[in-house]
N, CA, C and O atoms as a Maestro MAE file, in Angstrom:
{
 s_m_m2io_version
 :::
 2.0.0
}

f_m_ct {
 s_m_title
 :::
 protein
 m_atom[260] {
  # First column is atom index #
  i_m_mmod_type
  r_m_x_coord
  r_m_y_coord
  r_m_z_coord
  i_m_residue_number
  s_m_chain_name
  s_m_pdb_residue_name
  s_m_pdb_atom_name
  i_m_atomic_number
  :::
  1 25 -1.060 12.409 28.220 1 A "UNK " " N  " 7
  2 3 -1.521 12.198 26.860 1 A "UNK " " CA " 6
  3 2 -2.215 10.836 26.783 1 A "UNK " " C  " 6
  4 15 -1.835 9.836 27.393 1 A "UNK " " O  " 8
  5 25 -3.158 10.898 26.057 2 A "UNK " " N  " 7
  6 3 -4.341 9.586 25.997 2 A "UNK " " CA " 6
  7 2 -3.510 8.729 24.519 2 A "UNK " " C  " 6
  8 15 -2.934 9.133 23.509 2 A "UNK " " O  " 8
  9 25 -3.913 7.131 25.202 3 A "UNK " " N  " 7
  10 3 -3.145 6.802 23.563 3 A "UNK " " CA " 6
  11 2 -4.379 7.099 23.086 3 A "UNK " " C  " 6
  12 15 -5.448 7.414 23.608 3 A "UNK " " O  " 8
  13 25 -3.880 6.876 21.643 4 A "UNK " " N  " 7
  14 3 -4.761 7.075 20.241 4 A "UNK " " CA " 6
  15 2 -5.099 5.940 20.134 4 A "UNK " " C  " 6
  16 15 -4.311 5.008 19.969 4 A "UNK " " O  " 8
  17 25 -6.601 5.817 20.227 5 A "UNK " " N  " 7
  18 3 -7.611 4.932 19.365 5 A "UNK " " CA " 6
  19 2 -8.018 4.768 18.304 5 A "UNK " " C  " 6
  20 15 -8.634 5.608 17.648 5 A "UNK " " O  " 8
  21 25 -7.725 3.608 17.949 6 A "UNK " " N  " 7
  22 3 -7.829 2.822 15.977 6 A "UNK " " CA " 6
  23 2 -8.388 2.107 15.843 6 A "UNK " " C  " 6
  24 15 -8.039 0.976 16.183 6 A "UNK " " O  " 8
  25 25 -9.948 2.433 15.093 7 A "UNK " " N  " 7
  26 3 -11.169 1.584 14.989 7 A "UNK " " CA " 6
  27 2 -10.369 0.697 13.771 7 A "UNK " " C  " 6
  28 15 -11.066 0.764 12.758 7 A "UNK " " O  " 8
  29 25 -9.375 0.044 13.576 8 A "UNK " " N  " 7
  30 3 -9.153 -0.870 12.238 8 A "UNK " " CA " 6
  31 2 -10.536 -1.605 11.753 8 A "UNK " " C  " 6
  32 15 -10.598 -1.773 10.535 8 A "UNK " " O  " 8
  33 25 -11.360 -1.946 12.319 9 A "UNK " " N  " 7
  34 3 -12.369 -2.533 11.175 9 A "UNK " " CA " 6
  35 2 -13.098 -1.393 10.151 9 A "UNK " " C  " 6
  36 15 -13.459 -1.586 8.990 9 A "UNK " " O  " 8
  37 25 -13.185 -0.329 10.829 10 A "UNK " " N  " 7
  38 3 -13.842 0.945 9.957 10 A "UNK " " CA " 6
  39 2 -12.461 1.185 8.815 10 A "UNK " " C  " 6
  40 15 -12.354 1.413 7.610 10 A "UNK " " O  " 8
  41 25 -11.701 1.022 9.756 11 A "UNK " " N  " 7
  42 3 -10.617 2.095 8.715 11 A "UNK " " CA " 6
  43 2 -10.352 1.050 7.669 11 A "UNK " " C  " 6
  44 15 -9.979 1.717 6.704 11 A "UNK " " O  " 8
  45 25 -10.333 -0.531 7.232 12 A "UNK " " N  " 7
  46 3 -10.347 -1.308 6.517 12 A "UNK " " CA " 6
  47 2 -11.175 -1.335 5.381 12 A "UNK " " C  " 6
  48 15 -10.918 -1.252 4.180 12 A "UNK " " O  " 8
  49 25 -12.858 -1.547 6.392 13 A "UNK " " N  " 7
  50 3 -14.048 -0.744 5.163 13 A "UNK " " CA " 6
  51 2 -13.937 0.582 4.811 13 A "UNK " " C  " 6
  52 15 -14.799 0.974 4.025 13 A "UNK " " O  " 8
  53 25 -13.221 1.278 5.128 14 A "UNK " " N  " 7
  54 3 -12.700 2.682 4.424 14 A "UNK " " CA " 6
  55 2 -12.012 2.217 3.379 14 A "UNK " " C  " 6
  56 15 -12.737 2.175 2.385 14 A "UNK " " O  " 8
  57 25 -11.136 1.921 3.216 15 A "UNK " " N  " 7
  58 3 -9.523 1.973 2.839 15 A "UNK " " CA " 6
  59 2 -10.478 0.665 1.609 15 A "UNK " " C  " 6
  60 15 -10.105 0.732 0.438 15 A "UNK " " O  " 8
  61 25 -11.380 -0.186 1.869 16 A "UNK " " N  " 7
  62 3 -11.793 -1.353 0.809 16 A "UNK " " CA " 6
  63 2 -12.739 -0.746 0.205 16 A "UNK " " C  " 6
  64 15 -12.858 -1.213 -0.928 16 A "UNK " " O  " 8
  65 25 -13.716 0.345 0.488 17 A "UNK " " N  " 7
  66 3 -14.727 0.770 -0.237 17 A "UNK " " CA " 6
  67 2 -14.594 1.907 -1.056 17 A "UNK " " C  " 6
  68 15 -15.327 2.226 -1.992 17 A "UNK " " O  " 8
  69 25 -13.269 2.688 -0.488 18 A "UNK " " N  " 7
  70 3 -12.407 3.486 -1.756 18 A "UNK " " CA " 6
  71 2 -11.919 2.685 -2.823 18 A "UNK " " C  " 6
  72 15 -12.087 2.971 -4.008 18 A "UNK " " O  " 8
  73 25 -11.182 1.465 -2.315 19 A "UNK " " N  " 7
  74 3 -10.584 0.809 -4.018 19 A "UNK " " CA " 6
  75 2 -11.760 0.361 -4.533 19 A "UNK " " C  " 6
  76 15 -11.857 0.570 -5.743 19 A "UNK " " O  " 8
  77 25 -12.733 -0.211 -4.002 20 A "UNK " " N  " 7
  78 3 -13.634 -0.421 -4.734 20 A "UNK " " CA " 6
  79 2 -14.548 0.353 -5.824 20 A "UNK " " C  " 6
  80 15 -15.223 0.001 -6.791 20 A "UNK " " O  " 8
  81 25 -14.261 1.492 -5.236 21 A "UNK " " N  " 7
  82 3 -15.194 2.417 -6.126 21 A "UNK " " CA " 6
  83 2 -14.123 3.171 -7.221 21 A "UNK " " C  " 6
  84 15 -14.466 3.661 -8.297 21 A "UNK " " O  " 8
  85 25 -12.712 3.137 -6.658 22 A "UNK " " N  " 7
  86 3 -11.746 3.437 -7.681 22 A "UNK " " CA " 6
  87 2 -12.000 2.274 -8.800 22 A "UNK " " C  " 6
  88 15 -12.517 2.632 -9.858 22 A "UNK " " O  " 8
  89 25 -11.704 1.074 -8.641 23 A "UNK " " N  " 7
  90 3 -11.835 -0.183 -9.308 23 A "UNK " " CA " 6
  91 2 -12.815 -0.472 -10.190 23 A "UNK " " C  " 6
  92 15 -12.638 -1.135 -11.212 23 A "UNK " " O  " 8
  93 25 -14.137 0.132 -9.740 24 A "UNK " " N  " 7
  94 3 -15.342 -0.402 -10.085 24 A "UNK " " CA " 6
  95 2 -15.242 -1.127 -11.984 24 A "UNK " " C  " 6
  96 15 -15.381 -2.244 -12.482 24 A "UNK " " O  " 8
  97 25 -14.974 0.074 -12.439 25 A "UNK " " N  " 7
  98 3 -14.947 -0.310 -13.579 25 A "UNK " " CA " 6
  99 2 -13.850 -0.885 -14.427 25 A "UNK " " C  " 6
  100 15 -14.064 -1.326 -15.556 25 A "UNK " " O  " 8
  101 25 -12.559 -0.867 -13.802 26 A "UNK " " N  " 7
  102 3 -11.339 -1.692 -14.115 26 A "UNK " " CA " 6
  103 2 -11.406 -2.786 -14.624 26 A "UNK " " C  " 6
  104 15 -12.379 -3.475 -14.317 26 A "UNK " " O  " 8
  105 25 -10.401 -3.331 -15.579 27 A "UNK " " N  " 7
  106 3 -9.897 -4.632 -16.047 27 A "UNK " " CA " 6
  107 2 -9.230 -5.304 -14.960 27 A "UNK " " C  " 6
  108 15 -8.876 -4.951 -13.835 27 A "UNK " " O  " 8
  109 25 -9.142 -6.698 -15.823 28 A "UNK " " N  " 7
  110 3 -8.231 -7.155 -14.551 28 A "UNK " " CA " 6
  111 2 -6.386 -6.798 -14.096 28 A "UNK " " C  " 6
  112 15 -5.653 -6.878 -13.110 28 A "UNK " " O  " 8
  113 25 -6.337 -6.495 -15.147 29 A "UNK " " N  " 7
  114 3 -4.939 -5.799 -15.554 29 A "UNK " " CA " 6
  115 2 -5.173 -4.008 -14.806 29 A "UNK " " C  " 6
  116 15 -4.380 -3.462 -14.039 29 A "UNK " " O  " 8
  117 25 -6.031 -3.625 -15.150 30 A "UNK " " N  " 7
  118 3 -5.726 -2.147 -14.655 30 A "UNK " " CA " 6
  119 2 -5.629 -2.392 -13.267 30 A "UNK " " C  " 6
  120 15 -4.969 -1.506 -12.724 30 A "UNK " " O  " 8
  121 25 -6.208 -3.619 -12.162 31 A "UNK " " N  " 7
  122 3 -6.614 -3.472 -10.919 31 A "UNK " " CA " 6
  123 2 -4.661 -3.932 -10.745 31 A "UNK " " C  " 6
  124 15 -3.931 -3.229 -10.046 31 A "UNK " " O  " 8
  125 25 -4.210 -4.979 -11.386 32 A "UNK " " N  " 7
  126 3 -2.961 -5.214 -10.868 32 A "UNK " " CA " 6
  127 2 -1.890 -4.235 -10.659 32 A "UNK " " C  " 6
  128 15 -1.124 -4.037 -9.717 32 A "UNK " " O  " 8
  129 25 -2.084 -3.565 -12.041 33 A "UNK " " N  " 7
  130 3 -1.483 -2.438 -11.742 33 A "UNK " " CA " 6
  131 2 -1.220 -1.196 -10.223 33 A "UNK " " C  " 6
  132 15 -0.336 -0.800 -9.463 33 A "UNK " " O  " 8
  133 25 -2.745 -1.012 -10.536 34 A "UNK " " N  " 7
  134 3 -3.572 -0.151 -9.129 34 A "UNK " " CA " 6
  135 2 -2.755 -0.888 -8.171 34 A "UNK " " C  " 6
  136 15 -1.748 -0.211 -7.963 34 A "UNK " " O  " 8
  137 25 -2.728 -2.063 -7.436 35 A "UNK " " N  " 7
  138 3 -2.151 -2.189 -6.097 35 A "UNK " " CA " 6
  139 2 -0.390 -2.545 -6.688 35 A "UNK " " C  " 6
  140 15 0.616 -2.706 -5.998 35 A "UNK " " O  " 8
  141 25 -0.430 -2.554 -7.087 36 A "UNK " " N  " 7
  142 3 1.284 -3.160 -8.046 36 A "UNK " " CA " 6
  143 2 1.639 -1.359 -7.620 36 A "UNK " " C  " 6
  144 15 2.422 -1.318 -6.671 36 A "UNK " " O  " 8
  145 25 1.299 -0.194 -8.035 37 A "UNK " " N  " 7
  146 3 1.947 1.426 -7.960 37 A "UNK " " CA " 6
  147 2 1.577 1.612 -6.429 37 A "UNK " " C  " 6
  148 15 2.421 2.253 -5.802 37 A "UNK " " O  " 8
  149 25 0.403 1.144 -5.657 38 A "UNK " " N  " 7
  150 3 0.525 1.470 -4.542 38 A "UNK " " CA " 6
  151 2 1.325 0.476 -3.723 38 A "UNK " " C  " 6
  152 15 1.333 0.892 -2.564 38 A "UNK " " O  " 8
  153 25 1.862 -0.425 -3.806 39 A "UNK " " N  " 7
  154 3 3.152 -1.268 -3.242 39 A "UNK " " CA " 6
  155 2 4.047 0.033 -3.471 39 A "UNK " " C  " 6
  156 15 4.110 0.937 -2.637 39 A "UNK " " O  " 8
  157 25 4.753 0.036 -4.721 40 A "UNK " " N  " 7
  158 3 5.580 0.557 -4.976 40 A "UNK " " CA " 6
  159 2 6.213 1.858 -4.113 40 A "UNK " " C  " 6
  160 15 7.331 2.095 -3.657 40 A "UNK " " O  " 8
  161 25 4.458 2.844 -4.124 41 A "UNK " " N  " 7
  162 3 4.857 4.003 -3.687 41 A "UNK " " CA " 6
  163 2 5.156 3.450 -1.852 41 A "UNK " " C  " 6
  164 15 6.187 3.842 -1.304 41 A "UNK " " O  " 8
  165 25 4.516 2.874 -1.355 42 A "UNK " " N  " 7
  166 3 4.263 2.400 0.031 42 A "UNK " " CA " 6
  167 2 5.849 2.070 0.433 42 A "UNK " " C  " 6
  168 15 6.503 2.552 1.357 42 A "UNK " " O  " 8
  169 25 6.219 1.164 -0.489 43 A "UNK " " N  " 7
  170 3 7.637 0.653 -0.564 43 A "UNK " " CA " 6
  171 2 8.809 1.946 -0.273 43 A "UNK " " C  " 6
  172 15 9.558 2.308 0.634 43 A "UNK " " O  " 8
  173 25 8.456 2.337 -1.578 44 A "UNK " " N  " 7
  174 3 9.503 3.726 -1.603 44 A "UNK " " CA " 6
  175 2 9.373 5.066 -0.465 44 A "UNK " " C  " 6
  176 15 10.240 5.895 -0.192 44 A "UNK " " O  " 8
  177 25 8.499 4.992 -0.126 45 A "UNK " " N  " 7
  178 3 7.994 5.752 1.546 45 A "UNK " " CA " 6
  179 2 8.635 4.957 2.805 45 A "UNK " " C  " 6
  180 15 9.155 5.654 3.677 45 A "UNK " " O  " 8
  181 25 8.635 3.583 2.960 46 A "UNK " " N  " 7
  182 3 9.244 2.674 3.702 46 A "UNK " " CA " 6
  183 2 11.023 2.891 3.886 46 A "UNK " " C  " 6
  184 15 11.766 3.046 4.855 46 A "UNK " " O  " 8
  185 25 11.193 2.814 2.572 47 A "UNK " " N  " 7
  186 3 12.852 2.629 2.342 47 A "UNK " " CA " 6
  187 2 13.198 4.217 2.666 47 A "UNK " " C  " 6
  188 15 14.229 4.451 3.296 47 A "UNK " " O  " 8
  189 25 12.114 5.611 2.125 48 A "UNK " " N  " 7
  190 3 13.240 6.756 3.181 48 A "UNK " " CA " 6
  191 2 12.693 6.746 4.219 48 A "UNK " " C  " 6
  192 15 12.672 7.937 4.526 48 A "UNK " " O  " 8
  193 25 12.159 6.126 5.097 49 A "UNK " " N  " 7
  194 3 11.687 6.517 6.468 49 A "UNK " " CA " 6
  195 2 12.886 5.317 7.636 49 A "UNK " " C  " 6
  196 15 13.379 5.457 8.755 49 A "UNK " " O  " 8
  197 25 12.913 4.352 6.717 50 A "UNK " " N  " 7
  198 3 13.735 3.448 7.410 50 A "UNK " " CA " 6
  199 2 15.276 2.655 6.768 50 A "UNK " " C  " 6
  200 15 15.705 1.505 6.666 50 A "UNK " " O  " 8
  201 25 15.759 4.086 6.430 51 A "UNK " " N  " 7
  202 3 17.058 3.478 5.265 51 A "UNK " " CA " 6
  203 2 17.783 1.944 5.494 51 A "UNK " " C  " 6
  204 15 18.373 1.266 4.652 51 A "UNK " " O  " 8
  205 25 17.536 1.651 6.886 52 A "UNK " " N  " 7
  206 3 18.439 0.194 6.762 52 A "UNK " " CA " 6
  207 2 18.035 -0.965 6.418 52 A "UNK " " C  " 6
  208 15 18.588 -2.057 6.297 52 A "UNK " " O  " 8
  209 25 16.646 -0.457 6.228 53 A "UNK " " N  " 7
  210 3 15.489 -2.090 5.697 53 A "UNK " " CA " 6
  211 2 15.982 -2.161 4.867 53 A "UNK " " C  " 6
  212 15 16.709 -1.233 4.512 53 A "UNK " " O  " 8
  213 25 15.816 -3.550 3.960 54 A "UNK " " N  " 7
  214 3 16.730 -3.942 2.531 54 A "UNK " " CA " 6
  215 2 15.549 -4.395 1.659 54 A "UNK " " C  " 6
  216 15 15.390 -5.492 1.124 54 A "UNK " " O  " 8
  217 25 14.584 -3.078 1.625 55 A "UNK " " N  " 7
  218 3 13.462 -3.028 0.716 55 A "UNK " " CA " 6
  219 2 14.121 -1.882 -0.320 55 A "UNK " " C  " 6
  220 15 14.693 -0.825 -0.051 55 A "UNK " " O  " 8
  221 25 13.746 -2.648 -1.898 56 A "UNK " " N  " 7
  222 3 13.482 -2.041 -3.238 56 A "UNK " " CA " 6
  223 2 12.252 -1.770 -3.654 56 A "UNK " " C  " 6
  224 15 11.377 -2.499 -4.121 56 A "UNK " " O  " 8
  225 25 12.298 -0.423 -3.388 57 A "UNK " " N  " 7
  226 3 11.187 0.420 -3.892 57 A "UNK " " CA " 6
  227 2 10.507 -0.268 -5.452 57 A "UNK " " C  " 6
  228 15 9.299 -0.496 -5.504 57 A "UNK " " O  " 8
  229 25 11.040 -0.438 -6.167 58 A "UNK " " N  " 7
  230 3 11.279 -0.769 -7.482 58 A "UNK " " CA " 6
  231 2 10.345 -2.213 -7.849 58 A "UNK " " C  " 6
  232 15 9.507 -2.304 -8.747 58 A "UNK " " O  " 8
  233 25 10.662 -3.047 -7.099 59 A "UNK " " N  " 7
  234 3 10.755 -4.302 -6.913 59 A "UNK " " CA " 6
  235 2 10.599 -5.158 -5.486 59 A "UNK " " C  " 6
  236 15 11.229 -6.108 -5.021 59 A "UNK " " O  " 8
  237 25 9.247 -4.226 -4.919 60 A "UNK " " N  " 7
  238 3 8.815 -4.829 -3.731 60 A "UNK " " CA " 6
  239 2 8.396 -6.557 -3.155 60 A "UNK " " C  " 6
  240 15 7.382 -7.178 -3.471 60 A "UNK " " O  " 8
  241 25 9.409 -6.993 -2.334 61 A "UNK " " N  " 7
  242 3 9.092 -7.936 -2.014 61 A "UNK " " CA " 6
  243 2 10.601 -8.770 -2.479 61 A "UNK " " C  " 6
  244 15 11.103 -9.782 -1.990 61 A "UNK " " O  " 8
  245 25 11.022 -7.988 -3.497 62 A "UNK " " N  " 7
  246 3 12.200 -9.018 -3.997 62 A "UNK " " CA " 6
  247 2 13.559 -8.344 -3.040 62 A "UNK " " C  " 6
  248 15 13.870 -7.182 -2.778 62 A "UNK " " O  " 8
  249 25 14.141 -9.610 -2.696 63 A "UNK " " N  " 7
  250 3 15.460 -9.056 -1.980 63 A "UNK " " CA " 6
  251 2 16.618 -9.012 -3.012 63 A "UNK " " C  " 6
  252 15 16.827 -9.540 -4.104 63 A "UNK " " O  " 8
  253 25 17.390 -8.010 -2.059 64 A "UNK " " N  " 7
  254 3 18.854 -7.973 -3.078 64 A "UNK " " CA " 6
  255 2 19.884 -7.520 -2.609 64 A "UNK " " C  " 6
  256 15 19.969 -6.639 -1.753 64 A "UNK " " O  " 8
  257 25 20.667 -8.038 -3.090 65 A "UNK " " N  " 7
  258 3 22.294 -7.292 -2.335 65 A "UNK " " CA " 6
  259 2 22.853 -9.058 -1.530 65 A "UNK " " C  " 6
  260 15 23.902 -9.141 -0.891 65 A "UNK " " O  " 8
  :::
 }
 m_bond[259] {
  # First column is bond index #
  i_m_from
  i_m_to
  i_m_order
  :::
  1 1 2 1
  2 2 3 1
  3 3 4 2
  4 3 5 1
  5 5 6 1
  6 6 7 1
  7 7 8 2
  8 7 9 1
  9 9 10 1
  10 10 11 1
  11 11 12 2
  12 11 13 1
  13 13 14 1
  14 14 15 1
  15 15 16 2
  16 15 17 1
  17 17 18 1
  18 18 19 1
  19 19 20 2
  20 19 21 1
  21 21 22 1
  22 22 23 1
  23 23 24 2
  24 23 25 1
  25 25 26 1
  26 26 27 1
  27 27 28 2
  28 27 29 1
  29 29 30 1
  30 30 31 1
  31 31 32 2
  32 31 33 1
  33 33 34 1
  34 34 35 1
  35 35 36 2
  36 35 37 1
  37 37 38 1
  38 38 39 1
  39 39 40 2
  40 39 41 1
  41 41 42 1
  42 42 43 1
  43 43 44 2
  44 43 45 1
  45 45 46 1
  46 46 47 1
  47 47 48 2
  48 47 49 1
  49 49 50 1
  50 50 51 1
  51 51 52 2
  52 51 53 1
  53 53 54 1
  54 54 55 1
  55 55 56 2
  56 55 57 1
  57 57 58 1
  58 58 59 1
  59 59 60 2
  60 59 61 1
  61 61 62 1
  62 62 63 1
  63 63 64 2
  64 63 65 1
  65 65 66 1
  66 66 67 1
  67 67 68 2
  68 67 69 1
  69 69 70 1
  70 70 71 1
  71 71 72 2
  72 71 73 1
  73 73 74 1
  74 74 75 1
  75 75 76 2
  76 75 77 1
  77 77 78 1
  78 78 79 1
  79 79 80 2
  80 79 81 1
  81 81 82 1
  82 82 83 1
  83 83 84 2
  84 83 85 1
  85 85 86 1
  86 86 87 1
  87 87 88 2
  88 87 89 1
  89 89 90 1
  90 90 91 1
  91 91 92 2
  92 91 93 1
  93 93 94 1
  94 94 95 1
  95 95 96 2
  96 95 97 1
  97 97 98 1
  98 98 99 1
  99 99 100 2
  100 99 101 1
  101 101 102 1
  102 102 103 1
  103 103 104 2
  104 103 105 1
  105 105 106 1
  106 106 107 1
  107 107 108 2
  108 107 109 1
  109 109 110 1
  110 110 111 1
  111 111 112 2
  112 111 113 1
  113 113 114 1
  114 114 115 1
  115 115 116 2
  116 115 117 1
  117 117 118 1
  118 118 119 1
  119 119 120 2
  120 119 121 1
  121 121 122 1
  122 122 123 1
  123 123 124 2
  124 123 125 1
  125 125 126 1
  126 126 127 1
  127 127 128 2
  128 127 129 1
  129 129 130 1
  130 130 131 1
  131 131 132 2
  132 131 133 1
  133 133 134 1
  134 134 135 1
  135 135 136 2
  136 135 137 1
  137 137 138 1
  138 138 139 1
  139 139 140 2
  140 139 141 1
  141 141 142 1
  142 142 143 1
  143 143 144 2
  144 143 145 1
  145 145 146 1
  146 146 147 1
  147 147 148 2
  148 147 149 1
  149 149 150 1
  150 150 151 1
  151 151 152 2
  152 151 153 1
  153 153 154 1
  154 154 155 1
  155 155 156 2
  156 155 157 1
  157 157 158 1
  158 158 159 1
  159 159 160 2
  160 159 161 1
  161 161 162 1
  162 162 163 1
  163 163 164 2
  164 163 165 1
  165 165 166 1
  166 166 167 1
  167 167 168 2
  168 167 169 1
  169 169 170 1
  170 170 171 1
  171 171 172 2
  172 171 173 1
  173 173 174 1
  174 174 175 1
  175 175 176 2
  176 175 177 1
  177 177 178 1
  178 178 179 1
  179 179 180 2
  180 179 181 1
  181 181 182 1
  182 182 183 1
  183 183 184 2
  184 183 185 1
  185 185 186 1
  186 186 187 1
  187 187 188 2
  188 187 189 1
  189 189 190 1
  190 190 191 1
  191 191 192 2
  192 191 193 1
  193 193 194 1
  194 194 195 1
  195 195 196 2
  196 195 197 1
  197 197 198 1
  198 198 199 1
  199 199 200 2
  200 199 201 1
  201 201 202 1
  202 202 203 1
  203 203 204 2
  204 203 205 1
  205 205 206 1
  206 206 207 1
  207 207 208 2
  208 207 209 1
  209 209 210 1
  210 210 211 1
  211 211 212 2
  212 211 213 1
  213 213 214 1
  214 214 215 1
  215 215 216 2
  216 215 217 1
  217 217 218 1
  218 218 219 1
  219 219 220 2
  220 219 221 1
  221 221 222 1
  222 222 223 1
  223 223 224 2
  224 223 225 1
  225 225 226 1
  226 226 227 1
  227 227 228 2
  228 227 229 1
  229 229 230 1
  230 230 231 1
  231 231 232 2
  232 231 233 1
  233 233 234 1
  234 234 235 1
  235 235 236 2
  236 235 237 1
  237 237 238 1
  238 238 239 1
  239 239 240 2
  240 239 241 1
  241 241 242 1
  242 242 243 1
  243 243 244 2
  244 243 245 1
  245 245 246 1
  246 246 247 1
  247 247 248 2
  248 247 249 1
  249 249 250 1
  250 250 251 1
  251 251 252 2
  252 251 253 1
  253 253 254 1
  254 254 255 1
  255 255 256 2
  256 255 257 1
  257 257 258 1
  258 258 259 1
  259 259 260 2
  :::
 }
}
């Protein structure tokens, strides 16, 4: 099996020229939001894939316990 090759600079201008065009017309508040729900969901995908990390879906970035 061949490893898998990952152009990351394309997939970056991918991944930046989608929010951008999601964004285009956004406030500055709607954009915080926009990456504020995609933390979140990213977060909450993180915490069931890797239950022992001591990430809150909820409240990404903040520790607890």
């Amino acid at each position: 099996m061949e490893p898998t090759q990952i152009d990351a600079v394309a997939m970056t201008r991918r991944i930046r020229d989608a929010h951008a065009e999601q964004l285009k017309d956004a406030t500055p508040e709607e954009r915080i939001e926009f990456y504020r729900e995609n933390a979140r969901r990213f977060h909450a995908k993180l915490a069931k894939r890797f239950p022992t990390l001591d990430i809150d879906p909820v409240r990404p970035g903040e520790r607890h316990g």
